[in-house]
C-alpha positions as CSV (number, residue, x, y, z in Angstrom):
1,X,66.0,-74.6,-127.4
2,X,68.6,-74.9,-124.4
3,X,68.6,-71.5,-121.8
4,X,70.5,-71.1,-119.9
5,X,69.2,-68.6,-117.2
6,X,71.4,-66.6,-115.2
7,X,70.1,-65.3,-111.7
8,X,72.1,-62.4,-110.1
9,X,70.6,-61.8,-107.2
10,X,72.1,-62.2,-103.8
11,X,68.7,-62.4,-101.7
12,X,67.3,-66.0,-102.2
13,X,64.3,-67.2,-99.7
14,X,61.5,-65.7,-101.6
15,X,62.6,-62.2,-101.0
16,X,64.8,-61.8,-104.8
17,X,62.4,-60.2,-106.9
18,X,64.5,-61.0,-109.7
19,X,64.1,-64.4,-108.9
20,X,60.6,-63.9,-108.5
21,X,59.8,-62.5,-112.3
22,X,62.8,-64.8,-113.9
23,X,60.8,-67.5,-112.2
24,X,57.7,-66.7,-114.1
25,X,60.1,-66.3,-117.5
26,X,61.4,-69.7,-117.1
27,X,57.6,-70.9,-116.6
28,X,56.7,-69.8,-119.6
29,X,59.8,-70.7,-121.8
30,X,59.2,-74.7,-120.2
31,X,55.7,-74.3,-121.2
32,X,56.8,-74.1,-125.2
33,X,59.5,-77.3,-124.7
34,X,62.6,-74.9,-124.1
35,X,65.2,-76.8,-121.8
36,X,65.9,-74.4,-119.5
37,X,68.7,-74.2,-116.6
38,X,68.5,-72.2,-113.8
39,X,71.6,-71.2,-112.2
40,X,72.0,-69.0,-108.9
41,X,75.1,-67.2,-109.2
42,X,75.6,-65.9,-105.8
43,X,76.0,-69.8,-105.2
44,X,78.9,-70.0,-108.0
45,X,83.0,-68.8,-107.1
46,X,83.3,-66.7,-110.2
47,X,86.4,-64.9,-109.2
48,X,87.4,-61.3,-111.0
49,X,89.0,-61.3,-114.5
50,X,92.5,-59.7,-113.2
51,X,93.3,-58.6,-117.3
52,X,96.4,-61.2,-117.7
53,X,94.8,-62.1,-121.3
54,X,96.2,-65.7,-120.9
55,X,92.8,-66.5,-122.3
56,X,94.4,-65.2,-125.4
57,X,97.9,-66.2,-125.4
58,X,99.3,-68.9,-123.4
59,X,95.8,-71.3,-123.0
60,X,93.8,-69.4,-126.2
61,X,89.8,-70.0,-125.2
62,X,90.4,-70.7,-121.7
63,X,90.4,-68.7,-117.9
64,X,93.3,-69.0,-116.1
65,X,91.2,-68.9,-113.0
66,X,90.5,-72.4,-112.5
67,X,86.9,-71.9,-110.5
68,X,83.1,-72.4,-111.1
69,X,83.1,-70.0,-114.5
70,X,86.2,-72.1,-116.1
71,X,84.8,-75.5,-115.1
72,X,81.0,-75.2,-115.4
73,X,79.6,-72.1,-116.4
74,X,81.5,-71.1,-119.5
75,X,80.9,-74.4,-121.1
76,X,77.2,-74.3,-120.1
77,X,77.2,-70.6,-121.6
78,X,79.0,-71.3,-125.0
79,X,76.3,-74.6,-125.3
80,X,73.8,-72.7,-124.9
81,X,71.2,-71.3,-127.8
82,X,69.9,-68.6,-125.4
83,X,71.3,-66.8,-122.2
84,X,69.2,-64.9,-119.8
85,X,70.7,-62.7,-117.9
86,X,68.6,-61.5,-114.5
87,X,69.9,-59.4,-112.2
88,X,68.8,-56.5,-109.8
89,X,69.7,-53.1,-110.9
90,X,72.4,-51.3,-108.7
91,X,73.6,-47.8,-109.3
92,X,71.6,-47.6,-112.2
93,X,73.4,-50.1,-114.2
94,X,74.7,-54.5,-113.8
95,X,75.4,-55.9,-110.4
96,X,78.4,-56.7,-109.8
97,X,78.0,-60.6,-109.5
98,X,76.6,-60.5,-113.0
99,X,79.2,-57.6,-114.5
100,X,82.0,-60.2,-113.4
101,X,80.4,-63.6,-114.8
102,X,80.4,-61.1,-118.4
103,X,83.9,-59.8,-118.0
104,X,85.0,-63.1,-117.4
105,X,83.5,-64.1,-120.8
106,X,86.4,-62.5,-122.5
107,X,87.9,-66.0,-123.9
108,X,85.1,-66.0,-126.0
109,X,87.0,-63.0,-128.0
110,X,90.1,-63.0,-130.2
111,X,93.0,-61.1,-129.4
112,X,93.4,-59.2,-132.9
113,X,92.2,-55.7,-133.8
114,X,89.3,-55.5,-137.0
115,X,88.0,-52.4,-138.3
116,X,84.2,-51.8,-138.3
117,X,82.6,-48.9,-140.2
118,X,83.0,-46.6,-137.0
119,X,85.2,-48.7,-134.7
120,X,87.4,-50.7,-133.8
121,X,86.8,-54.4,-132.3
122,X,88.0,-57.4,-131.5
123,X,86.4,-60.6,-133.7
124,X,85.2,-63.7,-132.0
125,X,86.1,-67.0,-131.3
126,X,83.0,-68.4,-130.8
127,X,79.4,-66.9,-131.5
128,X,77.6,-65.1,-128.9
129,X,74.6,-66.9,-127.3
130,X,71.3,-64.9,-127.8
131,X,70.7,-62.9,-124.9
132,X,67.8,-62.0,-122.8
133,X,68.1,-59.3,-120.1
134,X,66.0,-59.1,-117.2
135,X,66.3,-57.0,-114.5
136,X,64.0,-55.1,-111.9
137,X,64.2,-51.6,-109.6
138,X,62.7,-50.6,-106.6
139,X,62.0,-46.8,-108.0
140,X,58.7,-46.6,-110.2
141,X,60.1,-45.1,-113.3
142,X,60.8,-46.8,-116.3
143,X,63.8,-44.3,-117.1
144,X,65.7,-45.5,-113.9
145,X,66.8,-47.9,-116.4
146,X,68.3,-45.8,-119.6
147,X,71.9,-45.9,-118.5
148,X,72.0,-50.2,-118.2
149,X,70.1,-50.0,-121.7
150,X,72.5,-48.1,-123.2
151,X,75.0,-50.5,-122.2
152,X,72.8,-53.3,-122.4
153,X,72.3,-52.6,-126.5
154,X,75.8,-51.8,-127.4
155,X,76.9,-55.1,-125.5
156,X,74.6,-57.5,-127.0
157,X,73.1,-55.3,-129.9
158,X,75.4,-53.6,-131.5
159,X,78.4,-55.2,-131.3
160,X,77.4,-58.9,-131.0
161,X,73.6,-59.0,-132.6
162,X,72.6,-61.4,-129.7
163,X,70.0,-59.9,-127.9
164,X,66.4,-60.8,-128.0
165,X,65.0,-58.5,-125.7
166,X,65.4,-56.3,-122.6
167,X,62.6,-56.8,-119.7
168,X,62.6,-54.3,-117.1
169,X,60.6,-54.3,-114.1
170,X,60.3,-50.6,-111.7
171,X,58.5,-50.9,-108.6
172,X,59.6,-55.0,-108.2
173,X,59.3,-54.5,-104.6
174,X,55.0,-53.4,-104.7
175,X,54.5,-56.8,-106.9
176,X,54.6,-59.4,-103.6
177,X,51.9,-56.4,-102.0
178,X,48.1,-57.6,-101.2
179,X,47.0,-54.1,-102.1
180,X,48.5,-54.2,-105.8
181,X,47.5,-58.0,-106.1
182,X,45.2,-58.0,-109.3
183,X,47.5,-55.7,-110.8
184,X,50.8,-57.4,-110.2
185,X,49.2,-60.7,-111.5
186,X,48.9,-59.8,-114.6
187,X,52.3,-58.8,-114.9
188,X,53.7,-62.0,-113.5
189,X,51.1,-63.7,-116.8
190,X,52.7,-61.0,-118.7
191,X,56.0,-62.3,-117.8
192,X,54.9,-66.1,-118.6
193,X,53.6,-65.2,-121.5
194,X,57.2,-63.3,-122.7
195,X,58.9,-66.5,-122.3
196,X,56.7,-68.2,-124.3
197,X,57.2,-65.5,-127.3
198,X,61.1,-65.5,-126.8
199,X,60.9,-69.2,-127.4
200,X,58.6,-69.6,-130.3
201,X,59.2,-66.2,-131.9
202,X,62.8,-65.0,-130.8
203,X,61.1,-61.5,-129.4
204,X,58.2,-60.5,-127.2
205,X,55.2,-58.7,-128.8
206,X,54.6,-55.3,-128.2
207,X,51.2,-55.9,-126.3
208,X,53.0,-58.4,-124.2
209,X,56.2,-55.8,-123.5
210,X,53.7,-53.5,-122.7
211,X,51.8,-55.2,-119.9
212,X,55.1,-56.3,-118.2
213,X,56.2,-53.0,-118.3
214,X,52.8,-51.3,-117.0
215,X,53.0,-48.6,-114.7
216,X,50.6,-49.3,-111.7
217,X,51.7,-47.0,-109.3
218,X,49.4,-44.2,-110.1
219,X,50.0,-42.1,-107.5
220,X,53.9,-41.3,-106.9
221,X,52.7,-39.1,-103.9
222,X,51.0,-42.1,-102.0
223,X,54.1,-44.5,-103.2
224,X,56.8,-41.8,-101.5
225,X,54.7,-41.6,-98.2
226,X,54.6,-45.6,-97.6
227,X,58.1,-46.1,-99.1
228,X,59.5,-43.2,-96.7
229,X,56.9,-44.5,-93.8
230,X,58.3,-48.4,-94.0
231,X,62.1,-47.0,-94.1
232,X,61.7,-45.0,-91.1
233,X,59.9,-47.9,-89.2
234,X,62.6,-49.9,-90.2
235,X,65.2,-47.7,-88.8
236,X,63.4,-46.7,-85.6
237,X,62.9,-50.5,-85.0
238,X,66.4,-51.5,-85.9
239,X,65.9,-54.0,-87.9
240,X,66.4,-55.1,-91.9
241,X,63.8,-55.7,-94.9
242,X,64.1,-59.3,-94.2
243,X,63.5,-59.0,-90.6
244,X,61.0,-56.3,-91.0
245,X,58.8,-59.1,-93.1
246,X,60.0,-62.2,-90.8
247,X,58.4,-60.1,-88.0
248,X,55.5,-59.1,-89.5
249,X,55.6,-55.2,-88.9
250,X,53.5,-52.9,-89.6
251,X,54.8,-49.4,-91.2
252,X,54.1,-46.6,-88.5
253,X,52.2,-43.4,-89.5
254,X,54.3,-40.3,-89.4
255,X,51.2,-37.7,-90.8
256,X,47.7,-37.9,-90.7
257,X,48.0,-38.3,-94.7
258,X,50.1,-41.4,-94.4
259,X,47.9,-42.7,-91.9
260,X,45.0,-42.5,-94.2
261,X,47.5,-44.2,-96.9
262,X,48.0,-47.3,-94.7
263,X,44.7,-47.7,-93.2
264,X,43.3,-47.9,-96.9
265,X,46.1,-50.9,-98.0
266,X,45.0,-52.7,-94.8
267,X,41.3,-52.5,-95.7
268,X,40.4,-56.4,-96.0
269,X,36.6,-56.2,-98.0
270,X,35.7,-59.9,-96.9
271,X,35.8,-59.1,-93.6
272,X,33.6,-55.8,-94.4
273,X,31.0,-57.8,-95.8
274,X,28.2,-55.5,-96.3
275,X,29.5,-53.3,-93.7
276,X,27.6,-49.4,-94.5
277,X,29.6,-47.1,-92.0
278,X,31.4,-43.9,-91.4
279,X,34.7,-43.8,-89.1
280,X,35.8,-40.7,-88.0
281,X,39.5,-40.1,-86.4
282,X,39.8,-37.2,-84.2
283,X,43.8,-37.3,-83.4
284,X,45.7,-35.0,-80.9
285,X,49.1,-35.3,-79.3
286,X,52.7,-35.2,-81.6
287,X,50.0,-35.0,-84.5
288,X,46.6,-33.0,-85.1
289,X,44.3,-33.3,-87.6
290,X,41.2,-35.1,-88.6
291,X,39.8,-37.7,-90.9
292,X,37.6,-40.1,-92.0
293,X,36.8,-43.4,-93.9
294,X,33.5,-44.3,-95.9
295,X,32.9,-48.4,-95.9
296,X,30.2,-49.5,-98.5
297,X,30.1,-52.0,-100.7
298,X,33.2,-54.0,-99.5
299,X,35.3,-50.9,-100.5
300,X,37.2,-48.1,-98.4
301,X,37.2,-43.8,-99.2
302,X,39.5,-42.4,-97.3
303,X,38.9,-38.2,-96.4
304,X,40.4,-35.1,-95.0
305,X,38.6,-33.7,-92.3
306,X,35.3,-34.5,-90.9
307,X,32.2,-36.0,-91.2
308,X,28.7,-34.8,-90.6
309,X,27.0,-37.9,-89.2
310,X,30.0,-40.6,-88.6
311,X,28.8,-43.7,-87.1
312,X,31.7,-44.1,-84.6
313,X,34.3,-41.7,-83.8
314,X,37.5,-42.0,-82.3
315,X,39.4,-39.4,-80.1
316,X,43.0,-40.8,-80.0
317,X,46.2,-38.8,-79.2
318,X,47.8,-39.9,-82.6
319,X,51.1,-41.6,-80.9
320,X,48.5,-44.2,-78.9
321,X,46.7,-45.2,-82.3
322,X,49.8,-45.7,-84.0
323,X,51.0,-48.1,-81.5
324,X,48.1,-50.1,-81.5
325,X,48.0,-49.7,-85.6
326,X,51.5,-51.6,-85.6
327,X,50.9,-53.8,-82.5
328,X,52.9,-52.1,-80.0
329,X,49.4,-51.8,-78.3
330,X,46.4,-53.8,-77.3
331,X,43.3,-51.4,-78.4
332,X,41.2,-52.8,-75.7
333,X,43.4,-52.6,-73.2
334,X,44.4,-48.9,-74.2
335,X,40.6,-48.5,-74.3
336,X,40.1,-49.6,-71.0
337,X,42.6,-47.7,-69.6
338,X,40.5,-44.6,-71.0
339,X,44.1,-43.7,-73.4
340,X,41.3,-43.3,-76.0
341,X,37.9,-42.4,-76.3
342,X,34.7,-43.2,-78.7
343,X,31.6,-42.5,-79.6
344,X,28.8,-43.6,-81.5
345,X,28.4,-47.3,-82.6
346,X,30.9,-49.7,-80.1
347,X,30.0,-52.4,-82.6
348,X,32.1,-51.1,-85.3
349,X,35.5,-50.9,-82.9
350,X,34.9,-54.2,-82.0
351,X,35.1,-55.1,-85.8
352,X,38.1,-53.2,-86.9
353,X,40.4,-56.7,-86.1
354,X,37.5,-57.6,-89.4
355,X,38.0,-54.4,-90.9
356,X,41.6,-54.1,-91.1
357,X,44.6,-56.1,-91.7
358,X,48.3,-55.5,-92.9
């Protein structure tokens, strides 16, 4: 089988998760002998079909735009036995880099009018290439994806009988996280394993489509707080996604329930060990309120309120333990300058560098 796969995005650098998941596609179709092509498009000049239907008059099959889609791409996409198409979803629907390589398939069409049962269509020139769609969301809901369906079916379904199947991923951005790790590996096998069925079988199985597909964001309260946490660190710091990674923030607590969000994702159980203690955060300043964490067994329990024998508690004006929480701070030198206070075992403050990570 020859693919030709289709790649959308316009991050590159190992921060496109659609690259990211078409990359694990790709493994699996190479796996099973397809010869597969990858081909960035935001490296391509594809320029915009301006509707002069030359394609179907003067030079019948070919663009008038003489650019990378007339002399490369089209060819490539006509040879091909299979077309994936990955892109990331904006406004709900196609990305405008890959909305403009389709429109400017149009020579692939014939200018006259034939009647279907219900409609009205234009017959083809060529035959389509089987499609695969791909494409992945930041929001966590599967239905943030209905409207590019819709489309998606009627384009390649309906009207052509191309497509092979639609693989949607919500929540890309979690799946390069350490704290979903286990989770988001076994969707990246799950999306191996699709391109292996779209070679061999011409569909993905239903136990497959399902994994890929899995919600693992279980709590949409905790995945607002971080989500709303990271943006507005990213704002108050000035900076970009990209930079925000390159610099290795950290996202900044607003609420003592975010705080006991982030803490948790940073827990790191090798350097727990076989840690038994109870941590207890006494904050006051810009926010009050109290908490605690439970370490046992190389695992974390984050709770409201207090604890009735902690083995180290921390007094902290909330602002100071936020700064040292995303580096802004150096929490012995705040502790030395008495910004902070604690009591119980000093061992375990000395440990939280072991404790904790981002």
């Amino acid at each position: 089988m020859k693919v030709l796969a289709l790649n959308a995005s316009p991050r590159g650098e190992g921060q496109s998760k659609t690259e990211f998941l078409l990359n694990h596609l790709v493994e699996g179709m190479q796996e099973v002998g397809a010869d597969v092509e990858v081909v960035a498009l935001r490296k391509k000049k594809i320029k915009y079909c301006v509707g002069c239907f030359t394609c179907w008059t003067k030079t019948p099959g070919v663009c008038i735009h003489q650019d990378d889609m007339t002399n490369e791409l089209f060819p490539k996409w006509l040879a091909a036995d299979l077309v994936v198409y990955a892109f990331p979803l904006y406004h709900y629907t196609v990305s405008a880099a890959m909305k403009t390589f389709i429109e400017r398939t149009l020579p692939v069409a014939l200018p006259f009018f034939e009647q279907g049962q219900n409609e009205t269509y234009h017959p083809l020139r060529h035959d389509f290439p089987k499609a695969v769609v791909l494409s992945v969301a930041g929001l966590p809901e599967m239905s943030v994806f209905d409207q590019l369906s819709s489309y998606i079916r009627f384009l390649f379904g309906s009207r052509t009988k191309s497509l092979v199947a639609e693989l949607y991923r919500p929540a890309a951005e979690t799946l390069a996280r350490l704290y979903h790790r286990e989770k988001a590996q076994d969707i990246r096998e799950a999306f191996v394993q699709a391109g292996r069925e779209i070679v061999q079988q011409s569909r993905v199985a239903p136990e497959t489509m399902a994994l890929l597909t899995r919600d693992f964001i279980e709590n949409k309260e905790m995945f607002t707080r971080i989500g709303n946490a990271y943006w507005k660190t990213c704002i108050a710091e000035g900076v970009s996604p990209r930079e925000f990674e390159e610099k290795g923030l950290v996202p900044r607590a607003d609420s003592v329930e975010t705080f006991m969000i982030l803490l948790s994702m940073g827990f790191n159980p090798e350097g727990a060990g076989d840690t038994k203690a109870i941590i207890q955060f006494n904050f006051s300043g810009e926010v009050e309120g109290f908490c605690y964490f439970q370490i046992e067994n190389g695992r974390i329990e984050p709770h409201p309120g207090t604890a009735e024998k902690p083995d180290l508690t921390i007094e902290t004006p909330f602002e100071v333990w936020m700064d040292i929480m995303t580096g802004k701070a150096d929490g012995q030198q705040m502790f030395m300058e008495q910004k902070y206070r604690v009591n119980g075992d000093l061992s375990l403050l000395m440990r939280m560098n072991q404790f904790f990570g981002k």
